[in-house]
Biotite code that builds the C-alpha atoms (Angstrom):
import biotite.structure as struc

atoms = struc.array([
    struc.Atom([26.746, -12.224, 47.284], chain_id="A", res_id=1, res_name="UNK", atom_name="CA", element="C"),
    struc.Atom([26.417, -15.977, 45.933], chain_id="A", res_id=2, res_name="UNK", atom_name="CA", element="C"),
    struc.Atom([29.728, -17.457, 44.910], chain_id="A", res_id=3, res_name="UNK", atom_name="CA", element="C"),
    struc.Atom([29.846, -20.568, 42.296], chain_id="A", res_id=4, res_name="UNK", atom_name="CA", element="C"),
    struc.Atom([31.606, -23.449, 42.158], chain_id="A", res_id=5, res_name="UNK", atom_name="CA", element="C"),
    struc.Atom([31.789, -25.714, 38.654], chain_id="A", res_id=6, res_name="UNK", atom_name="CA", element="C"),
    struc.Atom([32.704, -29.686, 38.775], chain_id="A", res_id=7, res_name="UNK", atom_name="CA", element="C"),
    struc.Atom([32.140, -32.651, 36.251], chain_id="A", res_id=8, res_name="UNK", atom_name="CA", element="C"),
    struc.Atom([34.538, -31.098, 33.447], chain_id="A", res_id=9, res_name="UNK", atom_name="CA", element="C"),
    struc.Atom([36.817, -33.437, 31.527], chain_id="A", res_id=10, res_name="UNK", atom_name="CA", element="C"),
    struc.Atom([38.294, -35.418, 28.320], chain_id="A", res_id=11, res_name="UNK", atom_name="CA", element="C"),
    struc.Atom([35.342, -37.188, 26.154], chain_id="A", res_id=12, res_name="UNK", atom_name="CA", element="C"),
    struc.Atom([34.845, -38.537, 22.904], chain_id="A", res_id=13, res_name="UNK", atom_name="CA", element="C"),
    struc.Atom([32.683, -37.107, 20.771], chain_id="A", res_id=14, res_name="UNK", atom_name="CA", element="C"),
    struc.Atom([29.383, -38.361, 21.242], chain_id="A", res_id=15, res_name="UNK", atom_name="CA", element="C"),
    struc.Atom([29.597, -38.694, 24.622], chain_id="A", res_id=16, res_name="UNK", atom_name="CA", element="C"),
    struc.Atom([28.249, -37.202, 27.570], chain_id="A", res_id=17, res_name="UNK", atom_name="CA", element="C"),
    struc.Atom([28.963, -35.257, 30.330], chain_id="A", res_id=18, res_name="UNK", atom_name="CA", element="C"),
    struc.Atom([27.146, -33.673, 33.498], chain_id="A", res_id=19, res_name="UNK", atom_name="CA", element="C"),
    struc.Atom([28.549, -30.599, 34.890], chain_id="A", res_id=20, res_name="UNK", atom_name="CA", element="C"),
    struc.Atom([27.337, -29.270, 38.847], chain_id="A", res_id=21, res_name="UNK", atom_name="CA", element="C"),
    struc.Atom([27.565, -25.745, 39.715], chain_id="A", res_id=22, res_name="UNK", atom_name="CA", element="C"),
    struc.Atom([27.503, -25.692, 43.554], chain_id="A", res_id=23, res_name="UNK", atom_name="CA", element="C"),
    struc.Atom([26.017, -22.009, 45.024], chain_id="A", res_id=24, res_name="UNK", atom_name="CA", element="C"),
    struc.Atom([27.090, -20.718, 48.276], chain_id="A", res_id=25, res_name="UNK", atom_name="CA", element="C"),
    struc.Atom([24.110, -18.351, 50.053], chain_id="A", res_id=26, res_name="UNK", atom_name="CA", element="C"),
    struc.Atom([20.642, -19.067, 51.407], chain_id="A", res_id=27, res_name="UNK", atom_name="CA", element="C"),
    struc.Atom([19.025, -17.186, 48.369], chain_id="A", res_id=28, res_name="UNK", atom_name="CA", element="C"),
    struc.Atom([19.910, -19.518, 45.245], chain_id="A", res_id=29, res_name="UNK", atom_name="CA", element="C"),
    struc.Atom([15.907, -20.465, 44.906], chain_id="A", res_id=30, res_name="UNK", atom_name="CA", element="C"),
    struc.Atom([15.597, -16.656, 44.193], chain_id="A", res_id=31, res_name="UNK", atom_name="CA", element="C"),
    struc.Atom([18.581, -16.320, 41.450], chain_id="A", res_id=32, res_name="UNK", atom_name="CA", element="C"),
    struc.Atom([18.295, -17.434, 38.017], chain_id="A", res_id=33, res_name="UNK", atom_name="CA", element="C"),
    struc.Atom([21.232, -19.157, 36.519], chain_id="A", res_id=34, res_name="UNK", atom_name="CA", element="C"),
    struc.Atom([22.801, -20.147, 33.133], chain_id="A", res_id=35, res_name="UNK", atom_name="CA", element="C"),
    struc.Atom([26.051, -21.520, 32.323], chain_id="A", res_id=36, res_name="UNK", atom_name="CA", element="C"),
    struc.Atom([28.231, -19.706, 29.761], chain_id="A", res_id=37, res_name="UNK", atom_name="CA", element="C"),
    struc.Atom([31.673, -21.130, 27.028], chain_id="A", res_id=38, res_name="UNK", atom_name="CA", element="C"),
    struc.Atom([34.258, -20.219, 25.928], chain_id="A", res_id=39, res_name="UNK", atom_name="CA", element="C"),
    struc.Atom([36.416, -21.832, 23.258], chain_id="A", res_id=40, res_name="UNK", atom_name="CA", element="C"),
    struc.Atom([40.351, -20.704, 23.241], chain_id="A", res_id=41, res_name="UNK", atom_name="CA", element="C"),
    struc.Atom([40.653, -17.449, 21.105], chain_id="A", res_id=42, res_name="UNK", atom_name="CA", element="C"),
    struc.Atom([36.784, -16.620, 21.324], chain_id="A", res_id=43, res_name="UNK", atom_name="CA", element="C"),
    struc.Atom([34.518, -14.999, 23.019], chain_id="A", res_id=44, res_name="UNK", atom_name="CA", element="C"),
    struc.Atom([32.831, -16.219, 26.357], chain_id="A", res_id=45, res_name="UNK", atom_name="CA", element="C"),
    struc.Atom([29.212, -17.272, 24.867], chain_id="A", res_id=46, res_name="UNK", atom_name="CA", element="C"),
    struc.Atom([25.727, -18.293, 26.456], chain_id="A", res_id=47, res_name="UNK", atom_name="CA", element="C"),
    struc.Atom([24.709, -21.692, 26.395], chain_id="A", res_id=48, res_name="UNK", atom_name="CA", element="C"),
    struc.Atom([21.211, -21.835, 28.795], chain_id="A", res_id=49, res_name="UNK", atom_name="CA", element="C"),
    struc.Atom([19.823, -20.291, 31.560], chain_id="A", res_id=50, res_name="UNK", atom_name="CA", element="C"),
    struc.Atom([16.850, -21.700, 34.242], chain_id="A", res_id=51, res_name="UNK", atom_name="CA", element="C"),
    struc.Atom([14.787, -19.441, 36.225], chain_id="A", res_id=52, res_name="UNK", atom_name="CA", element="C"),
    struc.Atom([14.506, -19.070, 39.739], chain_id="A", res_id=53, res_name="UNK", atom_name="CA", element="C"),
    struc.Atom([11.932, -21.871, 39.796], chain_id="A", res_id=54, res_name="UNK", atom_name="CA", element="C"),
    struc.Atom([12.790, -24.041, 37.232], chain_id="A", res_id=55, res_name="UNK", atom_name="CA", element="C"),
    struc.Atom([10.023, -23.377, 35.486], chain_id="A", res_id=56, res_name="UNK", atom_name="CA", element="C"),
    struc.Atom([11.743, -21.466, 32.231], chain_id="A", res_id=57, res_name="UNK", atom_name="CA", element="C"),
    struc.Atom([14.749, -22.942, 30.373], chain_id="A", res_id=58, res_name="UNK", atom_name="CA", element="C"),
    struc.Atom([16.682, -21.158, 27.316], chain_id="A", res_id=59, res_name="UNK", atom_name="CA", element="C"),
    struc.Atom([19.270, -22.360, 25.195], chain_id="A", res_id=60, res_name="UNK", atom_name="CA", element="C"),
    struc.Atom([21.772, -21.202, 22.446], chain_id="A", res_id=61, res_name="UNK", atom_name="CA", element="C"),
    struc.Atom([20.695, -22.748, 19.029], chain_id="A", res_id=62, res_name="UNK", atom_name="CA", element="C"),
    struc.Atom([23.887, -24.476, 18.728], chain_id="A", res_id=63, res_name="UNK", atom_name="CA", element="C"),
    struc.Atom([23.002, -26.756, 22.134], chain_id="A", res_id=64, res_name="UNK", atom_name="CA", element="C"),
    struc.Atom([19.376, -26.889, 21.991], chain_id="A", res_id=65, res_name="UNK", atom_name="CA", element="C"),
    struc.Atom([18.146, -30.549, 21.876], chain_id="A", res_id=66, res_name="UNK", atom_name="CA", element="C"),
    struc.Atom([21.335, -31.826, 22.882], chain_id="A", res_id=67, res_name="UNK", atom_name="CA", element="C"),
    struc.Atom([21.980, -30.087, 26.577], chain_id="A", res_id=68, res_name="UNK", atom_name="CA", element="C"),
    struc.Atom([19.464, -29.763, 29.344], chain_id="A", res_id=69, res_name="UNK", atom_name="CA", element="C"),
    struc.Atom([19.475, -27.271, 32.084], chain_id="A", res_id=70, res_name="UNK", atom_name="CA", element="C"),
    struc.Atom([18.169, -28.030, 35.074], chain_id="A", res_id=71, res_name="UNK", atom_name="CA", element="C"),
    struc.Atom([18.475, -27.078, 39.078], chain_id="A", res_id=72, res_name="UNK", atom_name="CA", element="C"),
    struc.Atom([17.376, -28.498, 42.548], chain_id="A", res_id=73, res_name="UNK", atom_name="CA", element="C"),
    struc.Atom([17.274, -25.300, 45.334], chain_id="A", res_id=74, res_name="UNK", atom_name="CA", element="C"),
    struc.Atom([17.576, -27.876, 47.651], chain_id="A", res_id=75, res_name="UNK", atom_name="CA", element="C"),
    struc.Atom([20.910, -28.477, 46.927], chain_id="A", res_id=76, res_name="UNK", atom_name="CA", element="C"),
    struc.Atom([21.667, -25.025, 45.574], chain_id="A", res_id=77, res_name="UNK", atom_name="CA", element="C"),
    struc.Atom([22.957, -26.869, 42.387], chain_id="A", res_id=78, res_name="UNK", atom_name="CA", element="C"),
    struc.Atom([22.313, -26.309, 38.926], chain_id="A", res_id=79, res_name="UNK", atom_name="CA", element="C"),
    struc.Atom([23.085, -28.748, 36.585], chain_id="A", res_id=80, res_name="UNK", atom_name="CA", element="C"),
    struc.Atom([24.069, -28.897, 32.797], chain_id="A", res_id=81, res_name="UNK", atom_name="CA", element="C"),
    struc.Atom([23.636, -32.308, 31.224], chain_id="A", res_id=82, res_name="UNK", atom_name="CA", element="C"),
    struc.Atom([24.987, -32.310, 27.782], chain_id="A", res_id=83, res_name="UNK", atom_name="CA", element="C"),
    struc.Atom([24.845, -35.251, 25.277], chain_id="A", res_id=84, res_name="UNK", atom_name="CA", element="C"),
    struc.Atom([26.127, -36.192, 21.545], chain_id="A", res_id=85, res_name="UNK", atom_name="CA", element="C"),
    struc.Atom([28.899, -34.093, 22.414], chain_id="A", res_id=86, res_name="UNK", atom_name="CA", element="C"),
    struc.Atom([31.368, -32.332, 19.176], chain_id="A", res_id=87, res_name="UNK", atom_name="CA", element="C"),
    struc.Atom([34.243, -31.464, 19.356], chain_id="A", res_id=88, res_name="UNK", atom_name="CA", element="C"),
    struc.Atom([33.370, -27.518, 18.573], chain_id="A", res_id=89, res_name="UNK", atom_name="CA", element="C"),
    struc.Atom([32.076, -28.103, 22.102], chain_id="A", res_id=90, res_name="UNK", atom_name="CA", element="C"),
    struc.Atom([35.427, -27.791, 23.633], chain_id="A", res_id=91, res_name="UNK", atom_name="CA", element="C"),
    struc.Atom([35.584, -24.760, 26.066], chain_id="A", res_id=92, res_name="UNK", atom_name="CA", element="C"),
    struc.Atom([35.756, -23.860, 29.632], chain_id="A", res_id=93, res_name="UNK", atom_name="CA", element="C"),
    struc.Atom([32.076, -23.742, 31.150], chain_id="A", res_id=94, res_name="UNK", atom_name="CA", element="C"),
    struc.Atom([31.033, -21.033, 33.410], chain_id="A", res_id=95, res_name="UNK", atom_name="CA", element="C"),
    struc.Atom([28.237, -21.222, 35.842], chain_id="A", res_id=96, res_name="UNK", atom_name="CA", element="C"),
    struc.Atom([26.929, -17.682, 36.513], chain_id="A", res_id=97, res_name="UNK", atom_name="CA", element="C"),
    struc.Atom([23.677, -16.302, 38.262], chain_id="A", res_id=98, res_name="UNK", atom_name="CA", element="C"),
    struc.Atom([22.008, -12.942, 38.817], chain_id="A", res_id=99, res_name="UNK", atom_name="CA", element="C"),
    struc.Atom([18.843, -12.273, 40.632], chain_id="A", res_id=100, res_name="UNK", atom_name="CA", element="C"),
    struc.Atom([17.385, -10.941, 36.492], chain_id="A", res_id=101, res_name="UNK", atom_name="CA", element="C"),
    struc.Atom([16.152, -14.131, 34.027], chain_id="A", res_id=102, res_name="UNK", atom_name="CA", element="C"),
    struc.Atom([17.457, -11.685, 30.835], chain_id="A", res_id=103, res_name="UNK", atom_name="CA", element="C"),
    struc.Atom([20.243, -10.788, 32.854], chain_id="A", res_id=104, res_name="UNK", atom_name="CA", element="C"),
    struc.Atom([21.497, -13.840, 33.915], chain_id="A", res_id=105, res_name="UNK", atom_name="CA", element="C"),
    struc.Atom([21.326, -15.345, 29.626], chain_id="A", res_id=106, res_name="UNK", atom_name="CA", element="C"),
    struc.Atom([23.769, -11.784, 28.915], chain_id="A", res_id=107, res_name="UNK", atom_name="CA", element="C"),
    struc.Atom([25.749, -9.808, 31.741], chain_id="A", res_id=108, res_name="UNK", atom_name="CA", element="C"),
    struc.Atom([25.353, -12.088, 34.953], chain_id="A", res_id=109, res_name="UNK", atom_name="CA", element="C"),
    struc.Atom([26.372, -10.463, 37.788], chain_id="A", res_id=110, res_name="UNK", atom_name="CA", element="C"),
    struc.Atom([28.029, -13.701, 39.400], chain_id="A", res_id=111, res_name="UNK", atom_name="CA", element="C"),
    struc.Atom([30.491, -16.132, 37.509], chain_id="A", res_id=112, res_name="UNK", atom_name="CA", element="C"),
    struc.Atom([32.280, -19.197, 38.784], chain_id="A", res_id=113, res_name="UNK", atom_name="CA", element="C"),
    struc.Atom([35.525, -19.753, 37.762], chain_id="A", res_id=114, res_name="UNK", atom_name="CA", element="C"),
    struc.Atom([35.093, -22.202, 34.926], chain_id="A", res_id=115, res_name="UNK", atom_name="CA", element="C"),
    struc.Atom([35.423, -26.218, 33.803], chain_id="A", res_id=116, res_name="UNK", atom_name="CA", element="C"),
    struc.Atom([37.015, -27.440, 31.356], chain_id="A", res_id=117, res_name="UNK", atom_name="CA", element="C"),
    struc.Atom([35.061, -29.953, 28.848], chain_id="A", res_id=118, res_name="UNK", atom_name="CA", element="C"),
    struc.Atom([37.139, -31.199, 26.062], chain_id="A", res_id=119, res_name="UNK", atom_name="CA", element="C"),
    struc.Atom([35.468, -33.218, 23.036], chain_id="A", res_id=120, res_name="UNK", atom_name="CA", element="C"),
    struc.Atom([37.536, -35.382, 21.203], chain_id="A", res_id=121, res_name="UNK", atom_name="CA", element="C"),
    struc.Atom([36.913, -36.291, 17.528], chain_id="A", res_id=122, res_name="UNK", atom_name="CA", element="C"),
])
């Protein structure tokens, strides 16, 4: 069982930046991939990038790539989304989610935190 815990959402103008911090509870978050997940009001929840277990493998959606960065320290049991030159179609809640599967974790995780908000003002 690993539970998830987002932080670092909030109001920014667009082009901006923001870090958001999933915190993991459990001795095993070196051995789960994670990804963090959006969703915009009236949408569906979408992926946004996943990191393997060891850091080594990062993904992203097209609409992020180049402008977030994934990344995770197992020392911490944090995983980290850095996101940059921010638009306002960015504006969603974030999920943090994990599941022991690196395809699994970018489409049905098995573990989701409860969300952050990021808003992007224009």
């Amino acid at each position: 069982q690993v539970q998830l815990v987002e932080s670092g959402g909030g109001l920014v103008q667009a082009g901006g930046s923001l870090r958001l911090s999933c915190a993991a509870s459990g001795r095993t978050f070196s051995t789960y991939s994670m990804g963090w997940f959006r969703q915009a009001p009236g949408k569906e929840r979408d992926f946004v990038a996943a990191i393997s277990w060891s850091g080594v493998r990062t993904y992203y959606a097209t609409s992020v790539k180049g402008r977030f960065t994934i990344s995770r320290d197992n020392a911490k049991n944090t995983v980290y989304l850095r996101m940059n030159s921010l638009k306002p179609e960015d504006t969603a809640l974030y999920y943090c989610a994990a599941d022991s599967d690196t395809n699994q974790v970018m489409g049905e995780p098995a573990y989701w935190g409860q969300g952050t908000q990021v808003t992007v003002s224009s």
